[in-house]
N, C-alpha and C positions, 0 to 999 in steps of 0.2 A: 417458490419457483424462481429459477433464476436462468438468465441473459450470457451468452457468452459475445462478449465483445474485442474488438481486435483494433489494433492500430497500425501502420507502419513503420520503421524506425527510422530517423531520420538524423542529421545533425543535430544534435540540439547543442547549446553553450553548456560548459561545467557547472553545477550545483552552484547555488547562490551564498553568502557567508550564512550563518546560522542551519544549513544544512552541510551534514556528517555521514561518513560509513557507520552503516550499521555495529554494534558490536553488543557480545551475546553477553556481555555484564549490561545492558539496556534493558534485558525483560523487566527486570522487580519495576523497575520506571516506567515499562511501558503500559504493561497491565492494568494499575488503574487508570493511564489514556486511554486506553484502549476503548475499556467500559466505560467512561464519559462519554464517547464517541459515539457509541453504538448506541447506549440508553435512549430510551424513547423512538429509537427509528425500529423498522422492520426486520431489522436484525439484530437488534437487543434479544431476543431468547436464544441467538447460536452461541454468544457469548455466557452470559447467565452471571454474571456480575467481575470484579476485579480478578478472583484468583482464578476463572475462567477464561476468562482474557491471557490471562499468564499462560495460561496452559495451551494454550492456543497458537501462541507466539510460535510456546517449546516445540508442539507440532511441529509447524512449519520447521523450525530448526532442524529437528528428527527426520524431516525426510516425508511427512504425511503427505504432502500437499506437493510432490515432487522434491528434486535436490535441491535444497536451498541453496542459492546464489548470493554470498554476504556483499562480493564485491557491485551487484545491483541493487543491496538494499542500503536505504537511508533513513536518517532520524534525524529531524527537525527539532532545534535546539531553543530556546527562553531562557537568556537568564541562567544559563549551564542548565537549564533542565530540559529533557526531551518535553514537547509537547504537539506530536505527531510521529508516524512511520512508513515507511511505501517498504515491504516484504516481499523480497521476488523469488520465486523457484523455477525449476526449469522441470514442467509436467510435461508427457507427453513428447520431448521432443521440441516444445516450444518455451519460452517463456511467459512465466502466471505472473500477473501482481496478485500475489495471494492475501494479501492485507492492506487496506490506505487507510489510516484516520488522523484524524487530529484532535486536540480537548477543545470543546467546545469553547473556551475560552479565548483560544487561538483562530479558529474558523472564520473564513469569509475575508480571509487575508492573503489569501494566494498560496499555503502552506502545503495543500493537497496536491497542487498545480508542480507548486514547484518541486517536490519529493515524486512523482509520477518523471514528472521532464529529467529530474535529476539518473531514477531509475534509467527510463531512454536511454540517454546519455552514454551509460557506461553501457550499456545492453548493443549501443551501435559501435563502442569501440571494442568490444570484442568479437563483433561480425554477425550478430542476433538480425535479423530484417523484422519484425513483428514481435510485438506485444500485445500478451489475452491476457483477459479477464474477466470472472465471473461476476456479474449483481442480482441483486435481488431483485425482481420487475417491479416490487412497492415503492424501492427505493429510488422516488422522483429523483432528489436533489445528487443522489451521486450518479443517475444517468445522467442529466444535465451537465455537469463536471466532464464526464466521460466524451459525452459528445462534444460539446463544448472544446474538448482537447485533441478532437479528431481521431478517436473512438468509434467503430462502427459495429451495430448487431448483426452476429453472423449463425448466431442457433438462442 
C-alpha cells in the first residue's frame, strides 16, 4: 500500500558538484544501486534483485511510469561512479519522482536530499509548481526524508 505525497516547487539553488543529468548509458550502473537500496526495506520484492532494478529504470525511460523527464532526473556521482538517482516523469499531468535511492554505502549523507532538491530545481525552471510522489506506508525512513523535505500526504 502506498501514500501519494506532494510538495511545492519552490527556488531551490542548482545541483550540488558530484550531482549530474541523468543519462540513459547510467542504467547498467544504476541497477545494482538500485537493489542495494531497496534490499531489505519494504520494497525489496518490486524490485527482485539487480537486473530488475535495471528493468525498472528502462520502465521509467519507456514511458510506464508517465513521460520521462531526463532534464529533471539526476545521478549522484563517487568517485566517477553513480551511487544514487532521483527519476522524474511527468504522470498524469503532474510531475512523479518515480524513483530515489542511493547505495547504502553513500546513505545518510544528504545524497537523497540533494538529488530530490536538485530534481526541484530544474522542475521550477521550467514552470512545474508541484511535485508527487508515491511511498510505500512501511517505508518509515523515506517518509521521514519526504517530510522532512516538505512533502506532504494527500491520498
Amino acid at each position: 500500500m502506498r501514500s501519494r505525497f506532494q510538495a511545492p516547487l519552490r527556488a531551490m539553488p542548482p545541483p550540488p558538484p558530484g550531482i549530474r543529468p541523468f543519462r540513459p548509458d547510467d542504467v547498467p550502473a544504476l541497477g545494482p544501486v538500485m537493489w542495494d537500496a531497496y534490499r531489505g526495506t519494504p520494497d525489496e520484492a518490486d524490485v527482485g534483485g539487480p537486473e530488475g532494478a535495471a528493468r525498472e529504470i528502462r520502465l521509467a525511460l519507456d514511458g510506464e511510469y508517465g513521460t520521462f523527464l531526463p532534464a529533471a532526473s539526476f545521478v549522484a556521482e563517487a568517485q566517477g561512479r553513480p551511487v544514487g538517482a532521483a527519476l522524474v516523469t511527468l504522470y498524469r499531468g503532474l510531475p512523479l519522482l518515480a524513483f530515489l535511492f542511493t547505495a547504502p554505502s553513500h546513505s545518510g549523507h544528504g545524497l537523497g536530499q540533494a538529488l530530490v532538491r536538485a530534481a526541484m530545481h530544474a522542475l521550477a525552471a521550467e514552470g512545474h509548481d508541484t511535485l508527487t510522489l508515491a511511498v510505500t506506508r512501511r517505508n518509515r525512513r523515506a517518509r521521514r526524508l519526504y517530510e522532512h523535505m516538505g512533502f506532504v500526504e494527500v491520498a
